[in-house]
N, C-alpha and C positions, 0 to 999 in steps of 0.2 A: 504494500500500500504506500500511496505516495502522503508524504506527510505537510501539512498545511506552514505555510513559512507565519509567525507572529510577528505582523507589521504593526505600523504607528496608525494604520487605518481598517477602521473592523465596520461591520454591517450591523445596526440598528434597528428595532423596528420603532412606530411612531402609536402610541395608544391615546384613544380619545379618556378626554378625562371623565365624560359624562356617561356614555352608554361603555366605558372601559373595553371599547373591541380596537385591533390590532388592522388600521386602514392603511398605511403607510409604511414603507421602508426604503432607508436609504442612508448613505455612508458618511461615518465621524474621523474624525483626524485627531485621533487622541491627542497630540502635543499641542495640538492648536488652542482646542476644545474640552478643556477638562472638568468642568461641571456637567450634570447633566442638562441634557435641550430640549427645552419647549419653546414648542412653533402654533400659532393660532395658524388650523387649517381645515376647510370642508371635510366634514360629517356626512358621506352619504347617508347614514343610517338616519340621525336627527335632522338633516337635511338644512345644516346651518353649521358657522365657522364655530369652533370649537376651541378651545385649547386642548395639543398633543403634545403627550410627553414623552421620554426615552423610556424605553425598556429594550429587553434583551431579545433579538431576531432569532429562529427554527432554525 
């Protein structure tokens, strides 16, 4: 098995903070970025902007 190289940049997912489901993912630059990120962004479920915050991507 080929083994995964541990970069300064890892894959995120994005959860809404209201209905707490997983709409979004996309990549963080740990040196850059080292708190966690919330982004206000569309909710299809509640079908309005949200605030989304980091958790951990599948």
């Amino acid at each position: 098995m080929a083994s995964k190289k541990k970069g300064a940049v890892e894959i995120i997912a994005l959860q809404c903070s209201e209905c707490k489901r997983k709409n979004y993912t996309t990549y963080k630059n740990r040196k850059n970025i080292t708190g966690k990120l919330e982004l206000n962004k569309y909710c299809p479920f509640d079908r309005k902007h949200t605030l989304h915050k980091e958790t951990k991507a599948k």
